[in-house]
N, C-alpha and C positions, 0 to 999 in steps of 0.2 A: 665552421669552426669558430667558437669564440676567441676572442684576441683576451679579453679579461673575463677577471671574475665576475660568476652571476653574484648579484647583489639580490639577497633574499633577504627579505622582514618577515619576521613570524609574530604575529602575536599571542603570545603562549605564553602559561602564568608557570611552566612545569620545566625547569632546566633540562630532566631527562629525557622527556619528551624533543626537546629543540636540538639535544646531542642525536640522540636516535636520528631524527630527520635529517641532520646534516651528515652524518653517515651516509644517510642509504643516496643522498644525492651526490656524494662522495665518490662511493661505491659503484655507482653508474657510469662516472669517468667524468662529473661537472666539476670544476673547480668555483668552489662558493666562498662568498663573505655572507655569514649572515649575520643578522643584529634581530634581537627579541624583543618585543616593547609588551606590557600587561593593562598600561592603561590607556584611555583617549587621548589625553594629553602628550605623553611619549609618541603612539602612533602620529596623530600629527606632523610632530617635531619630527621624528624619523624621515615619514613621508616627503618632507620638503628636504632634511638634510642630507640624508642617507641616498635618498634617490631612488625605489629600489627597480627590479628587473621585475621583479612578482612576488604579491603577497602570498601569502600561508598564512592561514587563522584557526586558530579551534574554535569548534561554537559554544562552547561555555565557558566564560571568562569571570572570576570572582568581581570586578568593578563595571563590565556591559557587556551585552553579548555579541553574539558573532553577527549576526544582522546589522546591530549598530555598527559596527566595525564595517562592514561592508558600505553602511552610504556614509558615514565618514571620507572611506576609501576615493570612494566616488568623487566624491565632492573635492577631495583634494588633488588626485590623480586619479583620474579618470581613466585617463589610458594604461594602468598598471592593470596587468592580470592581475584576479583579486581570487582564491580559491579555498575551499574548506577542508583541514586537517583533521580530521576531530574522530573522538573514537565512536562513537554515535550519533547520528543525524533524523534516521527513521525518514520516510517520502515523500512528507509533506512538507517536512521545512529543508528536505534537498529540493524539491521541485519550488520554496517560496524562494531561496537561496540565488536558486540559475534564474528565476522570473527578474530577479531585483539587481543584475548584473556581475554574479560569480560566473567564473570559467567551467568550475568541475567541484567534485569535491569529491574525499581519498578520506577511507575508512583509516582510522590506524592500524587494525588488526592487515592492512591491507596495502604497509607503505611500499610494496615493491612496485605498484600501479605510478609512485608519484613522480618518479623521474621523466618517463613518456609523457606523464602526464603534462610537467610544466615545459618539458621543449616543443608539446603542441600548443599550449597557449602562446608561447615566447612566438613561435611560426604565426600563429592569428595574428596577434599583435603586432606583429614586423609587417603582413600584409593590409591589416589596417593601417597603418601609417603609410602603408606606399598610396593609399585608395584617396587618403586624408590630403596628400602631397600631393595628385592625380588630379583632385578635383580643385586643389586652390589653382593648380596650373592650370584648368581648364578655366577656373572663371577669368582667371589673370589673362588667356589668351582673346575668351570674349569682349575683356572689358578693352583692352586693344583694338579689336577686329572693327568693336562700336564706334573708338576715338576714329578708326584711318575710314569710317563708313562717311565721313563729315567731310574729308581731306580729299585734297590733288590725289590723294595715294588712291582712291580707288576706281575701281573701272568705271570708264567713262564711255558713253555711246547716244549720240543723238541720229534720231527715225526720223523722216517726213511720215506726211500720213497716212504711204503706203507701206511703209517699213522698209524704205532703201535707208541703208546708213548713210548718213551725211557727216559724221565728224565721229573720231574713233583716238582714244586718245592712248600715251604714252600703257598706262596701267593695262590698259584692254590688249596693246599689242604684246606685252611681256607677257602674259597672261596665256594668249589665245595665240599666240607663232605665229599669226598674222597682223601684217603691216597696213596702216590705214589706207594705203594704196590697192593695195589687194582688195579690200573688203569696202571702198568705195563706191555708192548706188548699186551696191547687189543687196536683194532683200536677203534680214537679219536671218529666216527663217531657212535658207538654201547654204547659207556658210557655215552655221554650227549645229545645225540635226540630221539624224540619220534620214535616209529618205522617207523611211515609212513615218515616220514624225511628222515632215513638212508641213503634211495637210492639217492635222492637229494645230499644228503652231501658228498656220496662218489663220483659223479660227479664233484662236484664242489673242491675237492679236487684232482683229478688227471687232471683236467684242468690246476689247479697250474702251471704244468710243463712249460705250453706255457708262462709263468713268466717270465720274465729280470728283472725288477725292485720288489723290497719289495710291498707286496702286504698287503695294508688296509682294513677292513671289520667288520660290528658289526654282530654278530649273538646272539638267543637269548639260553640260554643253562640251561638245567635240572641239579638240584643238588640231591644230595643222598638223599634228603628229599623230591624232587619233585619239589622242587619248581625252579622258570624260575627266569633266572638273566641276566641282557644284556652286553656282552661283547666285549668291542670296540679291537679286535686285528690288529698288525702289526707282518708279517709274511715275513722274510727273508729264503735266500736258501745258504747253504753249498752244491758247488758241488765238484765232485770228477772231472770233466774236462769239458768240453765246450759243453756236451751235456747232461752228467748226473749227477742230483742230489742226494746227499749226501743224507743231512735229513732237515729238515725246522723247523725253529727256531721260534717260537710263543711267542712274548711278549702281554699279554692284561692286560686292567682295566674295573673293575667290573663299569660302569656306570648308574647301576639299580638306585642309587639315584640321579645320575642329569638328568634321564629321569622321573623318580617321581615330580624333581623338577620344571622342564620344564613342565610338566603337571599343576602342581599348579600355576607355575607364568601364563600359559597359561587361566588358568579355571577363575583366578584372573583378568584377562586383559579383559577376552572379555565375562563374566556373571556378571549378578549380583547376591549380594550374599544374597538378600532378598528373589528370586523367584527361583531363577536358571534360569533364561533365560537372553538369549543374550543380552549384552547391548547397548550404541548406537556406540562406533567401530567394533561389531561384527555385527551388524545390517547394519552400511555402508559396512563390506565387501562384505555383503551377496548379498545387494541390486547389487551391483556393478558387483556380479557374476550373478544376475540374469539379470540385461541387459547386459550382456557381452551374457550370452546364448541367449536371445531374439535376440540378434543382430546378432548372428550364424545362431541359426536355425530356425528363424522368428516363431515363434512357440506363438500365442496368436496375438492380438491387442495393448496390453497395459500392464502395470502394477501399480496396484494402492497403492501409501502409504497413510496409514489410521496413523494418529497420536488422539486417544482417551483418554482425560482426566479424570478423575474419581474426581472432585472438592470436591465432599464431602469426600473423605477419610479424609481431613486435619479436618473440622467437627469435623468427627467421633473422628480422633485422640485427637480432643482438651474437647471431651463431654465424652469419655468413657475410652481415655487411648491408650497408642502406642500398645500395646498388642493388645485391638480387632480390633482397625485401623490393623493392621498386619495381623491377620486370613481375614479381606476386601480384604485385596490387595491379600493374596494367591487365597482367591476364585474366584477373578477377573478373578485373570490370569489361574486357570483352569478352567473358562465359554471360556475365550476366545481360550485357548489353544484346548478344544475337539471342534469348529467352524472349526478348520482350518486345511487342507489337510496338505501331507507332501513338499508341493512343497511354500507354505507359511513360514515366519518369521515372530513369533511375540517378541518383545523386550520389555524391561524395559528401557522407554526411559527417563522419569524422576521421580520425588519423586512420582506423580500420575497421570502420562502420560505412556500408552503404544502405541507402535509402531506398525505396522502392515505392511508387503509389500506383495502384491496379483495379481501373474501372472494370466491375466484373458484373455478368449478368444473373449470377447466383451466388449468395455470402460463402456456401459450401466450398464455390471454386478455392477461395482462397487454402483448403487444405491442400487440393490439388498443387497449387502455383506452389506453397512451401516446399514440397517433396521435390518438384518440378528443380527447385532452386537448389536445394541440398544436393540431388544428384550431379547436377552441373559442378557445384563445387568442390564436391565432394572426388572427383577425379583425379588421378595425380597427374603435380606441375612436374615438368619439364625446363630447369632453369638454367641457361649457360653453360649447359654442359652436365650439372651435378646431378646425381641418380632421384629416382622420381620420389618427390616430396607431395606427400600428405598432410592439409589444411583443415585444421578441425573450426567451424563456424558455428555462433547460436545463433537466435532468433527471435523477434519480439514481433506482436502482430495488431494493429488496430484497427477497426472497420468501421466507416464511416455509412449511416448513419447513430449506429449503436453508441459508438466509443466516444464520441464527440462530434459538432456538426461544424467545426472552423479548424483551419488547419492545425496551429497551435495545441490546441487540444489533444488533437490525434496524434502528433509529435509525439508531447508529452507521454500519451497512454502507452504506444509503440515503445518509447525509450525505459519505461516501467516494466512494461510485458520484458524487456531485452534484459534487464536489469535482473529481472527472475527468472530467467532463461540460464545468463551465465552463473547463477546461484544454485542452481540445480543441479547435482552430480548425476544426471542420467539424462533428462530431459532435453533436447538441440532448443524448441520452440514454445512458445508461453505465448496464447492468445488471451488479450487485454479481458475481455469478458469469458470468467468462466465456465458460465453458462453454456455459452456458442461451442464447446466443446463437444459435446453427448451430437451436435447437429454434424460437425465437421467430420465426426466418426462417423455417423449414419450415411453420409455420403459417400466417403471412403467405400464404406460396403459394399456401397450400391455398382461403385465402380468396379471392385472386386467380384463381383458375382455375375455383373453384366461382362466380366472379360472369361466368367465360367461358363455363362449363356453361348457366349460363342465357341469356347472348345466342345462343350458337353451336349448340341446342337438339339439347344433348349430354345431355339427362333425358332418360328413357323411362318408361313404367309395364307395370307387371307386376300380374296378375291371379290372385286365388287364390279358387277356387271355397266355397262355401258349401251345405252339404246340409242338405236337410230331412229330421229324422230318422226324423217317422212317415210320410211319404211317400215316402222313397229319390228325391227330387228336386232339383236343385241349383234353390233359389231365390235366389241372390244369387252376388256378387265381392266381394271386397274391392282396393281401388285401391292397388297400393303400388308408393313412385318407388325408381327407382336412378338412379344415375351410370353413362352408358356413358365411361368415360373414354378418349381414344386412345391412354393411353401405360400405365395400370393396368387397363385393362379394365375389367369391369362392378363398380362400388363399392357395397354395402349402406348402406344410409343409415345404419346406425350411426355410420359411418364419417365423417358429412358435414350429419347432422342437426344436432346438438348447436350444432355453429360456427352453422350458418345459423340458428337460432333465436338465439344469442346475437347477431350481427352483423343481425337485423333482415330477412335474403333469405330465411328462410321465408314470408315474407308474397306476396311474390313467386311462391314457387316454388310454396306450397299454392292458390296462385288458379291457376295451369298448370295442379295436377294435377288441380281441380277441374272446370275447362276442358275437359282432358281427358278424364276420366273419363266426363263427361255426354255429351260426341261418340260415346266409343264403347258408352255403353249406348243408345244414338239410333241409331247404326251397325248394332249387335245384334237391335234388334226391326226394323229397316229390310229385315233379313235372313231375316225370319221365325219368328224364334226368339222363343222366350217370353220376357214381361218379366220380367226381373230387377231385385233392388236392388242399386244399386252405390253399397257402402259407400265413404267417404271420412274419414281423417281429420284433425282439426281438432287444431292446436297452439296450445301457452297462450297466446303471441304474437298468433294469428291471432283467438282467442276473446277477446281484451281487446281487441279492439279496434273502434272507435266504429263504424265502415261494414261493419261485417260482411253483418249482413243485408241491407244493400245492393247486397254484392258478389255475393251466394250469388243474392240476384232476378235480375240483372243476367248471369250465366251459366245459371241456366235459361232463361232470355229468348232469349236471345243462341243455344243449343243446341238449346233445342224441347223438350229433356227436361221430362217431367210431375213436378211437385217429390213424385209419392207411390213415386218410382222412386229415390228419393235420400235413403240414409243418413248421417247423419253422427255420426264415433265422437270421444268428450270420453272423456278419460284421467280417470280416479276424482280423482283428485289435483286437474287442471284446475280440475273441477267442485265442487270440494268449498274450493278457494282465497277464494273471493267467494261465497259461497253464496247472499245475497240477491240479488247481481248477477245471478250465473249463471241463477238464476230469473226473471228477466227477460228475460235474452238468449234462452234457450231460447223461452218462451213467445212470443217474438216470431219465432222459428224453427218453432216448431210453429206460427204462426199462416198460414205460408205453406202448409205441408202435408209439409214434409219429416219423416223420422224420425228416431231420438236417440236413438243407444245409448251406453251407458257402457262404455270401453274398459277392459282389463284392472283387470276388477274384482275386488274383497277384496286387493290390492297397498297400498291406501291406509288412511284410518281416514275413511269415511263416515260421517254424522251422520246415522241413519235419519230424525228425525225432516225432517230436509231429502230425503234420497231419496225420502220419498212426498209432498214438492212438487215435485220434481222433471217435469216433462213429459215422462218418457223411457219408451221403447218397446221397448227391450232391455240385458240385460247382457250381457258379454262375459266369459267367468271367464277368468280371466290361465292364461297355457297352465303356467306354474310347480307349479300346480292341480293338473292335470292328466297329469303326465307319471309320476308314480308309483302311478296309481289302481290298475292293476292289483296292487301290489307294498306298498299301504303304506294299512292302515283308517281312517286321520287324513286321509287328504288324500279319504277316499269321504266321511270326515262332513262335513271342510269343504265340498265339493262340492254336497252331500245339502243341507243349511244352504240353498246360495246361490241352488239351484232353488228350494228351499221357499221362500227370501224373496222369490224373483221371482214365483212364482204368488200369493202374499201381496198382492202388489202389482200383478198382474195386468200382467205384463211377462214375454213373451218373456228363452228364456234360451240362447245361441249358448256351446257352446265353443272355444276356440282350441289349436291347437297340438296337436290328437288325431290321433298316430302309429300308430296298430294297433290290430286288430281289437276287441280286448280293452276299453282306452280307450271306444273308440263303442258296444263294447255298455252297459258300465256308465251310459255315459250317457244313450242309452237309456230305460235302466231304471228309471234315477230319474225317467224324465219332461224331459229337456233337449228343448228345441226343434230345435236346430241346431249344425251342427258345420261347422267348417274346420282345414284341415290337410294335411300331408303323406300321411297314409294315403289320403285324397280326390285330395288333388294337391299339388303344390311350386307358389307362383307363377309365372305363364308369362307369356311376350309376349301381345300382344294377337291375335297370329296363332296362336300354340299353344292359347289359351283360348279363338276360334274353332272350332277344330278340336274341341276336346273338346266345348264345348257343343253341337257338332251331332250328333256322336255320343250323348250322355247324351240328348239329343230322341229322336234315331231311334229312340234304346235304350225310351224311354218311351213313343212311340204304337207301338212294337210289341208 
């Protein structure tokens, strides 16, 4: 609550205009002074005399215009919210306006925006000066800490040149609760570190020696009560002659409270202190680091910032009170905060705008993530009691690399798109490029029709045989799904995997094919044909999650298949994500009896020491491997390696993706177990892979 009146300067050449606005800040429940001024001269004068709390400007003034006013502004008070009133602005000279240091700027057609408007700049402004005041106290406590670093005041400790303390003085015992008596000839490194330290510390102390100049160092050190205290030392050497030293001289200061304080001016700087989350300088740094790594390690497509405004909090605020507007905004931000991975940032990016930046591996996701985000919102709150309240939100969207390649940029675009978002009477979301639209529908679709695919039981599976290579015997399948679609015909999962594991209907679709798969190798030996294994595989989605082995009981159960006729293949990557996990989950999968191969192997970076705890019972070498063996010595040694490390580990070793003759002998030769492939077969229906396995029988008891 203010104690006096805001002091408002407007510089505005139109009385009626100045009446209007002091109304409606009136109206709001501010009590104002304000004073007008039309030319430079006046503003000035005002600026020093008047004092004011926040400027108000229109941007078109008969004697300079509203820019100039603004570094005027600047230049004389600095720290005054500076903002734009005006009845027209258009987005280039709002966007030149907030570059050149305005707060906002407020349509006239629009003045009910301006009351919220300047008690959030008045809030910035108030927490700027606390940052301003934070950091002189911080230098003012350095430039102290520097003066007592010279003085009796700081801690004092002289080592021989084993590191027993020999003198320990007044500072050091207030300091460390112990008394030079106590910590007399006991080494430095047994009285103030944990034990598993010691060995550390005592290395790093007899390295000293290789020392010429005085040596600086913070370490952080236990006191007689336990407790951890950081101490910045400088460490000179008294020798006895040009080779050995004497004893070494230790001056420090306790710096535990200007790293406390640096902490706070830190948490001050870059959260807000309504939510706890990052605000919008922590939010440019982040972004900035996340295309800094995109640009590294090309890793996704894109990354989207989502800037979502909550309009009705201000509503809320004005019908029920800042209190349960308050509990809105926390709940907001924990719908939005449990939505988003840890590789996401979501910010507090204004009074009822949060921020969102979303490294994603397809630009299309981001329609997904919007919908993702409305639904969450879109729920009703539950506040203090009062009956359930409905949040209406828009959206503004920018995608980097399109929209812009520096944080800033994409801000900007984001804050435009939002800007045309809540201009729109029908519209929630406005992506910055409108182009990217006709794409972010098309995928929509796709997800649409692939969740028709699975009610309307438009999936099929395809079978692709597996040989055994020192027997010339097909002992297994592998299960793999397509799309038969009606209007594109039969789809590769390529095409249709990626979405359904991001949108969550792999989970769905891997329990069918699993379903599947087990009928028709139950089908197969019903038929008189020898048993085979029929590989299946498991996706990251499907392998994180809690009921797995539940599921996988519950369909052998369910089919009759014997769990020792059932493979299941874990991508290198998968298994190598969670690796104590993964050891678990397996071992509780090999506990039923099923088998466990590792899918397109040497594609990842394995931990051996993990692969031989691993429970698996075969690898799979990625057909990439494999398809120049004939034509290239580097891909027969990596090859050569991968058998040898599976016999190592006494694991089966299947290739994939073996085209010709060539291919199958070499591997072969090295000793490979098994092969699949085109030169065997192309995956077939379940009717074609019928057909062939009775044949490849007949062919064998003849």
């Amino acid at each position: 609550m203010r104690r006096n009146a805001l002091k408002v300067l407007m510089i505005e050449d139109d009385p009626h205009d100045v009446e209007l606005t002091r109304r409606e800040l009136t109206r709001s429940g501010l009590t104002c002074e304000v004073q007008a001024v039309e030319t430079e001269h006046e503003l000035v004068t005002a600026l020093v005399s008047f004092t004011p709390d926040v400027v108000l400007c229109d941007f078109s003034l008969p004697t300079f215009d509203g820019l100039s006013a603004l570094v005027v502004a600047r230049n004389v008070a600095p720290n005054t919210p500076f903002m734009f009133v005006s009845g027209t602005m258009g987005e280039e000279r709002a966007i030149k306006a907030l570059k050149n240091g305005a707060v906002d700027y407020i349509l006239k057609s629009n003045l009910a925006r301006l009351p919220s408007a300047v008690e959030r700049a008045l809030q910035e402004a108030h927490q700027k000066r606390i940052r301003q005041s934070m950091e002189l106290a911080l230098q003012d406590e350095r430039n102290l800490l520097s003066a007592i670093f010279d003085t009796t005041g700081a801690l004092g400790m002289m080592l021989d040149h084993q590191g027993r303390i020999m003198r320990f003085n007044q500072a050091a015992e207030r300091t460390t609760g112990f008394s030079a008596e106590q910590v007399q000839g006991r080494y430095f490194w047994d009285m103030f570190f944990p034990a598993d330290e010691v060995s550390a510390r005592q290395e790093d102390f007899f390295s000293w020696r290789q020392q010429t100049t005085p040596l600086q160092y913070q370490s952080s050190w236990l006191t007689a009560t336990g407790e951890q205290r950081e101490i910045l030392w400088l460490t000179t050497f008294l020798q006895q002659d040009a080779h050995a030293v004497l004893s070494y001289i230790c001056s420090g200061i306790d710096i535990t409270q200007w790293r406390e304080a640096e902490d706070r001016l830190y948490r001050l700087s870059n959260y807000d202190e309504s939510t706890g989350l990052p605000n919008r300088r922590l939010l440019r740094d982040r972004l900035d680091q996340d295309i800094s790594r995109f640009q590294r390690e090309k890793r996704g497509t894109c990354i989207a910032v989502m800037l979502v405004d909550i309009h009705d909090l201000l509503t809320l605020r004005e019908s029920l009170g800042a209190g349960i507007s308050g509990i809105a905004l926390m709940e907001v931000s924990r719908r939005l905060t449990q939505l988003l991975s840890h590789e996401a940032t979501l910010a507090r990016f204004g009074d009822t705008c949060f921020a969102l930046a979303l490294p994603l591996q397809e630009q299309a996701l981001s329609a997904l993530w919007v919908q993702e985000i409305f639904n969450a919102l879109d729920q009703p709150y539950t506040l203090d009691g009062h009956p359930a309240i409905y949040l209406a939100s828009k959206m503004g969207v920018a995608l980097y690399p399109d929209d812009g390649v520096h944080s800033e940029f994409l801000l900007e675009a984001a804050e435009i798109a939002l800007h045309r978002a809540m201009e729109h009477p029908v519209e929630r979301c406005q992506f910055y490029t409108p182009e990217f639209n006709s794409q972010v529908r098309e995928r929509l679709q796709l997800v649409s029709q692939l969740r028709q695919a699975i009610e309307k039981d438009q999936l099929v599976l395809h079978y692709q045989p597996q040989l055994g290579l020192s027997n010339g015997a097909i002992v297994g399948v592998e299960a793999l799904v397509r799309w038969q679609h009606p209007e594109r015909g039969l789809v590769s999962p390529q095409h249709f995997i990626g979405i359904a594991e991001e949108t969550g209907l792999i989970l769905s679709i891997g329990e069918w094919v699993l379903r599947t798969a087990c009928l028709q190798a139950i089908h197969w030996q019903q038929m008189g044909l020898p048993p085979l294994m029929m590989a299946v595989n498991l996706s990251a989605k499907q392998f994180s999650q809690d009921n797995l082995v539940m599921m996988i009981q519950n369909c052998l159960r369910d089919t009759g298949l014997a769990a020792q006729y059932l493979e299941l293949e874990l991508t290198e990557s998968v298994s190598m994500e969670s690796p104590e996990k993964s050891i678990g989950v397996m071992c509780n999968l090999k506990a039923m009896g099923v088998r466990l191969s590792i899918d397109d192997f040497g594609t990842g970076y394995s931990n051996l020491n993990y692969l031989k705890r691993f429970p698996v019972d075969q690898l799979k070498i990625d057909r990439s491997f494999v398809c120049d063996l004939a034509t290239d010595a580097d891909s027969v040694a990596l090859v050569r390696s991968i058998i040898a490390l599976g016999r190592s580990l006494h694991l089966e070793v299947l290739a994939e993706g073996v085209e010709e003759q060539a291919q199958m002998d070499i591997m072969r030769s090295h000793g490979c177990d098994k092969m699949q492939g085109y030169f065997l077969s192309k995956p077939l229906p379940a009717a074609g892979c019928t057909t062939l396995l009775q044949q490849h029988a007949n062919r064998i008891r003849s």
